[in-house]
BALUMTOR-124780 format. One record per residue (C-alpha): residue number from 0; residue in three letters; chain; y, z, x. Coordinates in Angstrom, 1 decimal, always signed. Layout:
N
<pt k="NUM" r="ALA" c="A" c2="Y" c3="Z" c1="X"/>
...
This chain:
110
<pt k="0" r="UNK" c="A" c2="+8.3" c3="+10.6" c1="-5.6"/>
<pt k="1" r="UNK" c="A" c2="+6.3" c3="+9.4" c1="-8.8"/>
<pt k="2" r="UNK" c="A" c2="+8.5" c3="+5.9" c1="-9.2"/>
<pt k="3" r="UNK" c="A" c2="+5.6" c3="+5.1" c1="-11.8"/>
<pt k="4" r="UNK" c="A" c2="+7.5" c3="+7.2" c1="-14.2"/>
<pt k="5" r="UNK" c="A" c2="+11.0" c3="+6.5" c1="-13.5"/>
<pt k="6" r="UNK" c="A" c2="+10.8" c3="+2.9" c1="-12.4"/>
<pt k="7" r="UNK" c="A" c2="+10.0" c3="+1.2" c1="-10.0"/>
<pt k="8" r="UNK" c="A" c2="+9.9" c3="+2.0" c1="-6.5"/>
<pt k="9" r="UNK" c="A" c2="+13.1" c3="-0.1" c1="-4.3"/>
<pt k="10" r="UNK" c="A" c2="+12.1" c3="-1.7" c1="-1.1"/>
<pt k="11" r="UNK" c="A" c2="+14.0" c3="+1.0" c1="+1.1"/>
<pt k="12" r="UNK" c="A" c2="+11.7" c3="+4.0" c1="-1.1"/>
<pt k="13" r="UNK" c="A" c2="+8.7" c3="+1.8" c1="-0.5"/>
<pt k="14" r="UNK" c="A" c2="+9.8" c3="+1.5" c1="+3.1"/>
<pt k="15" r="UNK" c="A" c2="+10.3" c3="+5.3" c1="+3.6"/>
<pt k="16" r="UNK" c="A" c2="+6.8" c3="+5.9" c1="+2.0"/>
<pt k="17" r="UNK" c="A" c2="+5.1" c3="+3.6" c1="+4.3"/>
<pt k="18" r="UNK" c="A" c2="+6.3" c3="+4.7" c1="+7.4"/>
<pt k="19" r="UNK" c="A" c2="+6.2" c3="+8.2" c1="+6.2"/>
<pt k="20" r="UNK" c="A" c2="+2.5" c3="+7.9" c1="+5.6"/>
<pt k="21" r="UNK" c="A" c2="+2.0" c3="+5.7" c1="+8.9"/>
<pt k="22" r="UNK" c="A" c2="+3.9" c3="+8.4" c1="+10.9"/>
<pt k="23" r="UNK" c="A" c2="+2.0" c3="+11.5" c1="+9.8"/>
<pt k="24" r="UNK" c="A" c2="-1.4" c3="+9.6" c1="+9.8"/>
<pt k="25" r="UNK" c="A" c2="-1.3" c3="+7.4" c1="+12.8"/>
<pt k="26" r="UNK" c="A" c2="+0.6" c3="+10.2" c1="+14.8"/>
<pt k="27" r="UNK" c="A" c2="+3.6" c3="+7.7" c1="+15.1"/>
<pt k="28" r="UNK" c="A" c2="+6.4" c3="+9.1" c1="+16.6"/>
<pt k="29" r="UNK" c="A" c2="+10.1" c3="+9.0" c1="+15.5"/>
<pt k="30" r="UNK" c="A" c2="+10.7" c3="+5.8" c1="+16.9"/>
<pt k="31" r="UNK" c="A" c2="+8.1" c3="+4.0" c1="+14.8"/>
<pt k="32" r="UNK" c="A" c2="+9.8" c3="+1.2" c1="+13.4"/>
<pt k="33" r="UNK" c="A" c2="+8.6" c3="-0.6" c1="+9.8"/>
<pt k="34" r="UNK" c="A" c2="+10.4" c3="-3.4" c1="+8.0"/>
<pt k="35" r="UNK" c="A" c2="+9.7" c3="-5.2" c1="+5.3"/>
<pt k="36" r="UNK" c="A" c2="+8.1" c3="-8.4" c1="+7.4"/>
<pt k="37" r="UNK" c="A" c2="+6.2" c3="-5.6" c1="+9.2"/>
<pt k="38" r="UNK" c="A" c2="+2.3" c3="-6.8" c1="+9.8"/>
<pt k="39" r="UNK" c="A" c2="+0.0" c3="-4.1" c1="+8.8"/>
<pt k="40" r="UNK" c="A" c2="-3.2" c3="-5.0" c1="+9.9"/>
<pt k="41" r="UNK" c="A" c2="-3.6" c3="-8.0" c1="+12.3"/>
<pt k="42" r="UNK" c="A" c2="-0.7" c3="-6.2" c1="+14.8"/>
<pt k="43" r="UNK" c="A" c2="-3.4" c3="-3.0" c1="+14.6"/>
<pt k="44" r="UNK" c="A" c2="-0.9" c3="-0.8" c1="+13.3"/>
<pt k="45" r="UNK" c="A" c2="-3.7" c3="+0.2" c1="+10.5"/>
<pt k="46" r="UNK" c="A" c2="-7.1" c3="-0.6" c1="+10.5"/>
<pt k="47" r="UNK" c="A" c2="-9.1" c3="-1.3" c1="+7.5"/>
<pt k="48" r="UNK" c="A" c2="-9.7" c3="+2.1" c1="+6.3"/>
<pt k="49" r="UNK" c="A" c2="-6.6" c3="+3.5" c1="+7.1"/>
<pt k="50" r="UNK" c="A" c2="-5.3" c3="+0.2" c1="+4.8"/>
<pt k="51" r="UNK" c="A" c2="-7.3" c3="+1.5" c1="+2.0"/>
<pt k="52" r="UNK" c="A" c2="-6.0" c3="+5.2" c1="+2.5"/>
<pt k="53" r="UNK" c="A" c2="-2.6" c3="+3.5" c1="+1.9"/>
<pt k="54" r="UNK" c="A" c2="-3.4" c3="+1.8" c1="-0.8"/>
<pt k="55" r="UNK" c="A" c2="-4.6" c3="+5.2" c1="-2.4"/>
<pt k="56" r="UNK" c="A" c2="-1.8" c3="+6.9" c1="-1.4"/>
<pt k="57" r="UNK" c="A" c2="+0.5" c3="+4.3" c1="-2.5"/>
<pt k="58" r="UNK" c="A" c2="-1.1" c3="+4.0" c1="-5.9"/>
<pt k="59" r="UNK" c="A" c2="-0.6" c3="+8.1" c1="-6.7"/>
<pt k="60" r="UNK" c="A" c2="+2.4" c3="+7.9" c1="-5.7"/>
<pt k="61" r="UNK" c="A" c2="+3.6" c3="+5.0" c1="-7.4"/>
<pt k="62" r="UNK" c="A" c2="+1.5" c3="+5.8" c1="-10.8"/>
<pt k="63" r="UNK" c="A" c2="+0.6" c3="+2.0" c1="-10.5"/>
<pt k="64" r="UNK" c="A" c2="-2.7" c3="+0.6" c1="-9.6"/>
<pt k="65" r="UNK" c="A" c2="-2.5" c3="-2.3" c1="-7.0"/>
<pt k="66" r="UNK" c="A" c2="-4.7" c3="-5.3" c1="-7.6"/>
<pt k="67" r="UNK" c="A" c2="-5.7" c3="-6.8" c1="-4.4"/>
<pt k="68" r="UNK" c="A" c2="-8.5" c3="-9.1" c1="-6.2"/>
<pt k="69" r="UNK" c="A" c2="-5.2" c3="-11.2" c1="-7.2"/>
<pt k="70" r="UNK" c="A" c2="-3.5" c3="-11.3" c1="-3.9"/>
<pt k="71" r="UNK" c="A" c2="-4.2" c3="-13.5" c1="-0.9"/>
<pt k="72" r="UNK" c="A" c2="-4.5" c3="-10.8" c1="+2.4"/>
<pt k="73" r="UNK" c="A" c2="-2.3" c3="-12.8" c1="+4.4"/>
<pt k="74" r="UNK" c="A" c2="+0.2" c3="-11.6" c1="+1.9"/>
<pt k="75" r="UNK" c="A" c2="-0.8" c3="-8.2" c1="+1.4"/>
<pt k="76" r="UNK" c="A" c2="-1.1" c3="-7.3" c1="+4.7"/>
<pt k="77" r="UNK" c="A" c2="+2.3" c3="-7.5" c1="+6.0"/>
<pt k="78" r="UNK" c="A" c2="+4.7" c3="-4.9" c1="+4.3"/>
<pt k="79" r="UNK" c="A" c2="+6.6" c3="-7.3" c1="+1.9"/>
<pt k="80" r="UNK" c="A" c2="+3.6" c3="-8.6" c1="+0.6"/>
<pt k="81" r="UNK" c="A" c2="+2.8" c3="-5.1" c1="-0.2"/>
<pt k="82" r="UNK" c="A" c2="+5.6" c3="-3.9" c1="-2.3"/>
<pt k="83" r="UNK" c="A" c2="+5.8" c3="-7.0" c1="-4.2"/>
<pt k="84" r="UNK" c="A" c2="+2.0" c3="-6.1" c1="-5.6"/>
<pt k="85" r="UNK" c="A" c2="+3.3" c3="-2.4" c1="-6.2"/>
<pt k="86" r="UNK" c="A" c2="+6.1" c3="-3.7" c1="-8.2"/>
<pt k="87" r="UNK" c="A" c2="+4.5" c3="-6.4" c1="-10.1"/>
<pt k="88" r="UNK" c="A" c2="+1.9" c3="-3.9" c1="-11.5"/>
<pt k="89" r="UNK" c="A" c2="+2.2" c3="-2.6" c1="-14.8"/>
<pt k="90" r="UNK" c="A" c2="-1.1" c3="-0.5" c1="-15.3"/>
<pt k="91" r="UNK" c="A" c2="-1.2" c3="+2.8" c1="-14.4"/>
<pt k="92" r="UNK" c="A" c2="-4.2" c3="+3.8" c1="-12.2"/>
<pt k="93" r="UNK" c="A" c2="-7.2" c3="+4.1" c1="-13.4"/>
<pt k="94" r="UNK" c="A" c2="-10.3" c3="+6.6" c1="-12.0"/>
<pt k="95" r="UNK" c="A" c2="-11.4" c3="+6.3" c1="-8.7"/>
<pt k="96" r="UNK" c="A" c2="-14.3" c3="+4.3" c1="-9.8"/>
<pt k="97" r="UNK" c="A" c2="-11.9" c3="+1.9" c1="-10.9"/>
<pt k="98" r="UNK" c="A" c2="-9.7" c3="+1.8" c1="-8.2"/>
<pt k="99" r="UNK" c="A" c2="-13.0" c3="+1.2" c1="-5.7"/>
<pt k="100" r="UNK" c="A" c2="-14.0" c3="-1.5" c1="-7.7"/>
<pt k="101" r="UNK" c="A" c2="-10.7" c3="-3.3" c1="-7.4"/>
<pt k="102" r="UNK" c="A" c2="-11.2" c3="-2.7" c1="-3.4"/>
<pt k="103" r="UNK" c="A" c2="-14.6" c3="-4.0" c1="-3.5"/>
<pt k="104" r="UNK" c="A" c2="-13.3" c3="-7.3" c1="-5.4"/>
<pt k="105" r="UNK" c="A" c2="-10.8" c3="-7.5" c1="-2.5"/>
<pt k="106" r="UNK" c="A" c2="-13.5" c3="-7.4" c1="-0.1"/>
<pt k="107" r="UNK" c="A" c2="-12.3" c3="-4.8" c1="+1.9"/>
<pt k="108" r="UNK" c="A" c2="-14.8" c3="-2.8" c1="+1.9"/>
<pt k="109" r="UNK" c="A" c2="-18.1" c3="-2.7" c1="+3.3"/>
């Protein structure tokens, strides 16, 4: 699904690839349950790296770079906060340089 180049991506497609991604990364079973008011990170569902693997994934698939430098974590980490930076973008992504750089400025990294 490259919504990049068709449009953008609706909550319920951005939904499916989230807990797509969580499911056959985490190991989550069928009765994993995501929503948009999900919390990503402080409920331990994804750690820090496992955020920024989502990200990346998230990014290819979208076509879209996501800028967490402009985004307050609080918002970003829960699943709503997340789409609405996927959506808002406009650039596509840029080389993974770029893209770490953009991590870095979010401090997510160490």
């Amino acid at each position: 699904m490259k919504a990049g180049k068709y449009g953008l991506m609706t909550q319920e497609q951005f939904l499916d690839l989230l807990t797509q991604w969580i499911r056959t990364n985490k190991q989550a079973g069928e009765e994993l349950n995501v929503s948009m008011e999900t919390e990503l990170l402080g409920s331990g569902l994804l750690d820090s790296f496992d955020f920024l693997d989502l990200i990346v994934h998230i990014e290819t698939t979208s076509g879209h770079k996501i800028d967490l430098a402009i985004a307050d974590p609080n918002e970003f980490s829960i699943v709503r906060g997340l789409w609405n930076l996927t959506v808002q973008s406009e650039k596509p992504s840029g080389p993974d340089g770029e893209r770490k750089s953009t991590l870095a400025n979010a401090g997510l990294t160490g």
